[in-house]
Every structure is written in C-alpha cells, then in structure tokens.
C-alpha positions as CSV (number, residue, x, y, z in Angstrom):
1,X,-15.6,224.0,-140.9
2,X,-11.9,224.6,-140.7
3,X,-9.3,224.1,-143.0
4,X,-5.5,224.1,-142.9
5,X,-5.1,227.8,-144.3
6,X,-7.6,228.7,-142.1
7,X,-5.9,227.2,-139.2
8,X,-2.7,229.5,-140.4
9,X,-0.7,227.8,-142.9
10,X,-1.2,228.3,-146.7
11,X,0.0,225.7,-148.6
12,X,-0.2,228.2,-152.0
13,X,2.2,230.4,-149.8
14,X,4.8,227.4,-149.8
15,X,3.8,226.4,-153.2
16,X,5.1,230.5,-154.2
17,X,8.1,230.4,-152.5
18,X,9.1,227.1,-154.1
19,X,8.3,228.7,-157.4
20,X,10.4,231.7,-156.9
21,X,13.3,230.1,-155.5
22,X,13.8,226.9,-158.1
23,X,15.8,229.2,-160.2
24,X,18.1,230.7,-157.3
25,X,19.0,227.8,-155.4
26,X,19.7,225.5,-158.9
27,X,22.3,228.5,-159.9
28,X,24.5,227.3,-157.1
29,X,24.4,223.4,-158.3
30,X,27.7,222.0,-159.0
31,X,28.1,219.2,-161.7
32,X,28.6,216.7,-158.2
33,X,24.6,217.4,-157.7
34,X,22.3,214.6,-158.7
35,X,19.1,216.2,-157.6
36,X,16.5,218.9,-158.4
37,X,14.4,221.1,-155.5
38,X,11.4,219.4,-154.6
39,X,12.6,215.6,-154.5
40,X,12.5,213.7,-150.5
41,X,16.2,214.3,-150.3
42,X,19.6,216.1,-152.1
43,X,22.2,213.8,-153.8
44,X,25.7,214.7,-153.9
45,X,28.2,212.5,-155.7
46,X,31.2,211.1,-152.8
47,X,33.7,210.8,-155.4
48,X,36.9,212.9,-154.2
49,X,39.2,211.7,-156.5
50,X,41.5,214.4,-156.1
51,X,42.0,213.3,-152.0
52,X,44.1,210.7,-151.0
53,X,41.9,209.6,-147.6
54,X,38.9,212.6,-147.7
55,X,37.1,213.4,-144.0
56,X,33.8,215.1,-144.5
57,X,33.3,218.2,-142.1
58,X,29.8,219.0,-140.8
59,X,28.6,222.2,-138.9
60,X,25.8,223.5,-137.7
61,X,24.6,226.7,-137.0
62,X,21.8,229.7,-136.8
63,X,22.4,233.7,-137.0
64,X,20.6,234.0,-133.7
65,X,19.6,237.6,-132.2
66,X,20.7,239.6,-135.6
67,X,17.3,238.1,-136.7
68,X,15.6,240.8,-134.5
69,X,17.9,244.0,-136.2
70,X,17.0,242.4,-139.5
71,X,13.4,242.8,-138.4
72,X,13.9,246.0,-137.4
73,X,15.5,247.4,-140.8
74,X,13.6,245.2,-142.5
75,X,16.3,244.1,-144.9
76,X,16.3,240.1,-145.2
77,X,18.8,239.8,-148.0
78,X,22.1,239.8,-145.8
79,X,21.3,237.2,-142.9
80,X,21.3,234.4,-145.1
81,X,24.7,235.4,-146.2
82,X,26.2,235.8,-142.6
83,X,24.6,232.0,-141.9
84,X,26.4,230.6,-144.9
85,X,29.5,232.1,-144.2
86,X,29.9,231.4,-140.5
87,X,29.5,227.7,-141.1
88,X,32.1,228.3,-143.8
89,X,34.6,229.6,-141.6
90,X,33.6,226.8,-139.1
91,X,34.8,223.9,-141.6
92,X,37.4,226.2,-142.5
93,X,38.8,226.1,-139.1
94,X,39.4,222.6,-139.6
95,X,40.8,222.8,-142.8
96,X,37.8,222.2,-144.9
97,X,36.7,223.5,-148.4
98,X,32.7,223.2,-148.5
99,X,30.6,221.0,-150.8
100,X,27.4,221.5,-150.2
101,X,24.5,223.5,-147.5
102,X,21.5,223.6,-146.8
103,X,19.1,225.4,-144.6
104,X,15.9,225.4,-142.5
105,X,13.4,228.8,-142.6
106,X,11.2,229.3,-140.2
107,X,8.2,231.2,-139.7
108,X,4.9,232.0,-138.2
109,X,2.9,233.3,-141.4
110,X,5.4,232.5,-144.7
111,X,5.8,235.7,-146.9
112,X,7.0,234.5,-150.3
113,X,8.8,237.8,-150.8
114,X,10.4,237.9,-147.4
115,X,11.5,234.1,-148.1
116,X,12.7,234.5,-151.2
117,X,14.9,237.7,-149.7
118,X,16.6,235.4,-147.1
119,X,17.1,232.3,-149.7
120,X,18.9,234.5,-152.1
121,X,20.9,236.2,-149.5
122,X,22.5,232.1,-148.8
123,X,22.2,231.5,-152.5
124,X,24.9,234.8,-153.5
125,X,27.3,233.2,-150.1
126,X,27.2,229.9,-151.4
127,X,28.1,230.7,-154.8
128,X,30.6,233.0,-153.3
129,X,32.0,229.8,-151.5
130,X,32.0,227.6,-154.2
131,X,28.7,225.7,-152.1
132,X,26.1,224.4,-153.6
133,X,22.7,225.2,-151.9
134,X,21.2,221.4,-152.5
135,X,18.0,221.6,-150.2
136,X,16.1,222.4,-147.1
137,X,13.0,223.0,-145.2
138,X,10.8,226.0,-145.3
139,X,8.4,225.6,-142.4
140,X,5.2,227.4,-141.3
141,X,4.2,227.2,-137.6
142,X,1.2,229.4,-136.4
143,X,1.7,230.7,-132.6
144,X,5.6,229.7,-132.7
145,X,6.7,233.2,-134.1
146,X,5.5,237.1,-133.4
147,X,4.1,238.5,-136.6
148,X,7.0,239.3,-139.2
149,X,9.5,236.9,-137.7
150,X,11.2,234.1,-138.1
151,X,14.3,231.9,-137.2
152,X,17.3,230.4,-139.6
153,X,19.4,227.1,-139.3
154,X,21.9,225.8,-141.9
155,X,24.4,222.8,-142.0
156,X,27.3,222.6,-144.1
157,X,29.2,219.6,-145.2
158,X,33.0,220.0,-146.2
159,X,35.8,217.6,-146.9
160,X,39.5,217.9,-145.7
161,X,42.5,215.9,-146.6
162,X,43.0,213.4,-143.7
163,X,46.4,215.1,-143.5
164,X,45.7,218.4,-144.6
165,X,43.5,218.2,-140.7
166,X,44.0,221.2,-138.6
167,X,44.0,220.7,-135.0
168,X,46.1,221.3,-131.6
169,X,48.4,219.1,-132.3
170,X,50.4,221.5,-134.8
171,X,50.1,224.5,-132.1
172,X,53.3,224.8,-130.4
173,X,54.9,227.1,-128.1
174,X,56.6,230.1,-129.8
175,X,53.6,230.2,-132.5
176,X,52.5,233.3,-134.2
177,X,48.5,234.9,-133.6
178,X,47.6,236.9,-136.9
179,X,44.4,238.4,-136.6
180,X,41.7,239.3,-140.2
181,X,39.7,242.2,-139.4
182,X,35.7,241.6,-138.8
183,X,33.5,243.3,-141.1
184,X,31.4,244.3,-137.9
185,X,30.0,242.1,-135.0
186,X,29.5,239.0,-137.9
187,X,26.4,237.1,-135.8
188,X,27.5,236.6,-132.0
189,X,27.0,239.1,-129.5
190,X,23.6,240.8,-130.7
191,X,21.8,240.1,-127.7
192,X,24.3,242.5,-125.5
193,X,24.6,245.0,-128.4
194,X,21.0,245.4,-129.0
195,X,20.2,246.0,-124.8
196,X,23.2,248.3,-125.0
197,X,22.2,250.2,-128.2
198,X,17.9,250.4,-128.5
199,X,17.0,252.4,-124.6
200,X,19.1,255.0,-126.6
201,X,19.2,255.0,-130.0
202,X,16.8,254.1,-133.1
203,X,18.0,251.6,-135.9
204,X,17.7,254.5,-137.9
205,X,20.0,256.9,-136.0
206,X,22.5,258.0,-138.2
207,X,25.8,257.8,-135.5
208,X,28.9,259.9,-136.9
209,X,31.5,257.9,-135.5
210,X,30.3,255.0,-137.7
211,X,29.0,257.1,-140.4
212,X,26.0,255.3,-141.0
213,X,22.7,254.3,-139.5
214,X,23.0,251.9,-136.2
215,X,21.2,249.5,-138.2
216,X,23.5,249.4,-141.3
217,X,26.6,248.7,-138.6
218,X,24.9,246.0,-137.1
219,X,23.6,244.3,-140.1
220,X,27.3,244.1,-142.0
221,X,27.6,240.9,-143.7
222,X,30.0,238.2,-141.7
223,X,32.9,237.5,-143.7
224,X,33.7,234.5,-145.2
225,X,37.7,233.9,-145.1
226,X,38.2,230.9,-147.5
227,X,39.4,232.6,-150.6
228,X,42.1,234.9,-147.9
229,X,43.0,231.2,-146.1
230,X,43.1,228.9,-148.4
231,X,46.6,229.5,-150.3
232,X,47.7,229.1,-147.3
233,X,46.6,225.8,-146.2
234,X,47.9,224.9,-149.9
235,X,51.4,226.2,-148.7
236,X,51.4,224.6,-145.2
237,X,51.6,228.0,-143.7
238,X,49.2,227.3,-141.0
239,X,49.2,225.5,-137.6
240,X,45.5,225.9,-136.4
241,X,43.0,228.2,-137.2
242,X,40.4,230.0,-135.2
243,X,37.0,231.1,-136.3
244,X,35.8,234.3,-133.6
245,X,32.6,233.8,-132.3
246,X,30.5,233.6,-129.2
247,X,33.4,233.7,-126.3
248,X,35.4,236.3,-128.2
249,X,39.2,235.6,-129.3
250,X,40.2,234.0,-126.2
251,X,37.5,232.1,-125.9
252,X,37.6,230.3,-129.2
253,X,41.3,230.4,-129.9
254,X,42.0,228.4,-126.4
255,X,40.0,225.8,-128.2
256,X,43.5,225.4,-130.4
257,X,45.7,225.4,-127.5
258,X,46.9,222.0,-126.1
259,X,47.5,221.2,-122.9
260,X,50.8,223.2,-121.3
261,X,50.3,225.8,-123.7
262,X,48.3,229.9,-123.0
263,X,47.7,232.9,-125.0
264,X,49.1,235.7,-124.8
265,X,47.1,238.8,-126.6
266,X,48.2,241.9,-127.4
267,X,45.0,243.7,-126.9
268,X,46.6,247.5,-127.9
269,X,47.4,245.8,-131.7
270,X,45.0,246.9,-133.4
271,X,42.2,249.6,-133.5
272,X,38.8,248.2,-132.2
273,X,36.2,249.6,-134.6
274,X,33.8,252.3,-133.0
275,X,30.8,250.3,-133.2
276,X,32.4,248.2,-130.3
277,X,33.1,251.7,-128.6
278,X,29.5,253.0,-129.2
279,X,28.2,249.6,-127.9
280,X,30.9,249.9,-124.8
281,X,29.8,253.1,-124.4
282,X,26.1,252.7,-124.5
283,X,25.5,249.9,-122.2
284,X,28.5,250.6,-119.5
285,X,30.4,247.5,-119.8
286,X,33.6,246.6,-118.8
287,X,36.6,245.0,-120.6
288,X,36.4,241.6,-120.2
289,X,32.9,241.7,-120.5
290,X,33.2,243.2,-124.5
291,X,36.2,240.6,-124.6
292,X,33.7,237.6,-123.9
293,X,31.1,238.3,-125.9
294,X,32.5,240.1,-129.1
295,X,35.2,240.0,-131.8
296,X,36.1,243.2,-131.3
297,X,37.1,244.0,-134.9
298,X,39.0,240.3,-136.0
299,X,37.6,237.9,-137.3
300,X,39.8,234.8,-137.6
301,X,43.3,234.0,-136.3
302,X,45.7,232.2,-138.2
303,X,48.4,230.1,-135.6
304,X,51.5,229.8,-137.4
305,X,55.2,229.2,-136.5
306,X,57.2,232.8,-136.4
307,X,59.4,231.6,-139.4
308,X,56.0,231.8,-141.4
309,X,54.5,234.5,-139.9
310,X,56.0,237.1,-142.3
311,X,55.1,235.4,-145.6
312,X,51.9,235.2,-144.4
313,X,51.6,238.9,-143.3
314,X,52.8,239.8,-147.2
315,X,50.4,237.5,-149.0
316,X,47.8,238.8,-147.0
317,X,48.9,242.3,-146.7
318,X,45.4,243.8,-148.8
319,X,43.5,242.2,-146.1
320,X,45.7,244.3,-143.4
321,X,46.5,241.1,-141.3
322,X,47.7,242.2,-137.8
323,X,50.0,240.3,-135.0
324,X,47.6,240.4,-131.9
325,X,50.3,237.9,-130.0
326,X,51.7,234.3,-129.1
327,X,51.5,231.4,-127.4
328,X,53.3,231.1,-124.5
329,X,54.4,228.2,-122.1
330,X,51.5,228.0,-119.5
C-alpha cells in the first residue's frame, strides 16, 4: 500500500515549515493587512487615501541560475532577498512604492530548515522595503527537482500616483544617465558567469582580486534602490528610470527611450568591479558580449534633465552616483 509521503511528499514537512515561518512572515504585516497565513487568500485593504487617482503596479519575477551558486555554498538566506528586491526595483522603475509580495517555493523533497532559510531571507527585504510578505505557495513535487534544489517566484504589487507615472514620455533629448553601483552581478547573468568561472575555479576559491571566496562574490545580495530613489521622485528630479537586468544597460535603458531618441554611454566612466574582469577573463568573452548579459557594476540609471543632474549627484553623493552618458538625437 502506498501512501502520499511514501509517494515523496510529507505533509508533516509542510505542516513544519508553516509552523516555523507564521512568526517571520506576520513581522512584515502592515496595519493595511486583513489576513493571517494559512487562510485561501491574503487581504489587503485598497484604500489609498493619500493618492489622488492610485495605479497598482504588478511584477513578476524568479532569481534564476543564482539558485545553483546558492546550492553550491549552501547558504539559502540571501536569494530570497535578491527576489524581493528585484521586483522592488521593477515597480520602482515605474515610479512605484510597494505594498505587498508574495512568493512561490519550490522543491523536490521540502527541508523545513532550508525553507525557512529562503522565507526569512524575503521576510528581512520586505521589511527593508516597507512590503509586507501577505502569502504564497510552498510546493513539493517529487521527480521535478535534483536532490537539494529548488526554484523561487515572487510577485509584487505597488501603487503609483497616476501622475507621479514614469515612462518615455518625460525622456527627452539632452537628458542626463546617472548610474548606482551594483553590489555584484544582482540575479541576471549567472548562467554565463558560472560556465565561465566552475572548469576553473571552486566556489570556495578564495580569488585575491575580489578578496573573498568566488562564491561570496557571486552570492552578494541585489540591491534594492527605493530608499536612494525615492526623494527624488518626491522632488520631481527624475525623467525615467531604469532597473539593470538581463540585456545589460543598453538593453534595458532603450526600453525608456522614445522613438527619435539613442544612448550614448560612456563605457570608460566608471570602474567595472573585478568580478566582471575575473568572469571576462575566465570564460574569453568579448565586449559586447559582457555588455549584453551583465551590469557590469551599476545597477540602476536615473534619466534626468542636465539642469537636475547635479542636485541629484549631491543628494546621492554617499552612494557614489556616476554620469555614464546622454541621450542623444538618433
């Protein structure tokens, strides 16, 4: 006779992780939360009495191959931060403050410890963020993941001033770029880095350009940029933002531009952090390749007209902002 443990998922398992993360997840509930854990859905309270005509935002998005360094190091308590705060900085782009996120976890055999690991790591970004962790799904699918793996998903919902929007419309030619530094790679890229980096090096290879083991580099948390950006959306110093992910800085700042309009990037602005270099390096790869697939030490761009540009710089000037270019007529 079978029965459903047997068959590879333990409900007691689940019933653990529930247990252990009630306490977490409620510490991130904001008095707009009408819901406990455990209930068929999350309830959040739509009053935005403070906004004239509020949009919600939505975005969704995973952490993809950094799972597999995570593995590696066997650290689970950062991921969930970087997931949390790239779907920050998505809204964010659009001129968003968050409300609320949840997530999706899954894995092949659940491990209440290594759960309750990745669900703190979103519960210390969304209280970081102001976000309250409402809900989500912890699944357990035998055969669907190798032995100590799993996969992440998490959706935020945010809420923007209809005319606080950002979008191509405010981009004009003339416009300032100002680059935030990265904290590392953030989550894009990690498929490249990781068949550059492990032929010829161990996760554990202390490197003495980075002066730290390959697989503390890689693993650096992505940064959230809301508490940076957001006195300036309050001032009106910015045109268009744009969040650097998978297709680089030209890639996803084009995305801003609107019709008639190019970028023109300063690529010698700044210093490229060595893990880019050791990754370079490693795996042989050219220029534009690196340029398509990787931030290459900033993180966000902030589009602003030049009579802004150095009020921004000086309110910003602890997180060593840096002009990597223009727009320019196309």
């Amino acid at each position: 006779m079978i029965s459903y443990k047997s068959s590879g998922v333990d409900i007691e398992a689940g019933d653990e992780t529930v247990q252990r993360i009630k306490p977490l997840v409620r510490s991130t509930f904001t008095p707009q939360v009408l819901t406990d854990i455990g209930m068929f859905g999350a309830l959040y309270d739509a009053k935005f009495p403070q906004y004239e005509h509020p949009f919600l935002v939505a975005s969704t998005d995973g952490v993809g191959t950094k799972l597999k360094v995570a593995f590696m190091m066997g650290k689970h308590d950062t991921v969930g931060q970087d997931l949390v705060n790239h779907c920050v900085n998505d809204i964010l782009a659009c001129g968003a403050k968050p409300l609320f996120f949840m997530d999706y976890f899954a894995t092949g055999k659940l491990d209440p410890g290594v759960a309750e690991q990745v669900i703190s790591g979103f519960v210390t970004a969304c209280k970081e963020n102001g976000c309250a962790l409402i809900g989500g799904e912890t699944a357990e699918m035998p055969s669907m993941y190798q032995e100590g793996e799993y996969d992440l998903a998490g959706n935020i919902i945010g809420v923007v001033e209809k005319s606080k929007i950002l979008s191509s419309a405010n981009v004009k030619e003339g416009n300032v770029l100002i680059g935030l530094p990265s904290s590392g790679l953030h989550t894009n890229g990690y498929s490249l880095a990781r068949a550059a980096l492990f032929p010829k090096y161990d996760v554990n290879d202390v490197v003495e350009e980075l002066g730290e083991t390959i697989g503390e580099a890689l693993l650096k948390v992505h940064r959230s940029y809301l508490h940076q950006i957001w006195p300036l959306l309050e001032g009106n110093l910015v045109n268009a933002l744009s969040h650097i992910t998978g297709g680089g800085i030209i890639g996803n700042t084009e995305r801003v531009l609107p019709e008639g309009l190019l970028l023109h990037i300063d690529w010698n602005a700044w210093e490229i952090p060595a893990i880019f270099g050791l990754i370079q390096k490693a795996g042989e790869i050219d220029d534009e390749e690196m340029r398509k697939a990787f931030n290459l030490g900033i993180g966000m761009i902030i589009v602003c007209d030049e009579t802004k540009s150095g009020e921004i710089m000086e309110l910003l000037k602890d997180e060593k902002p840096v002009v990597v270019g223009k727009i320019v007529k196309g």
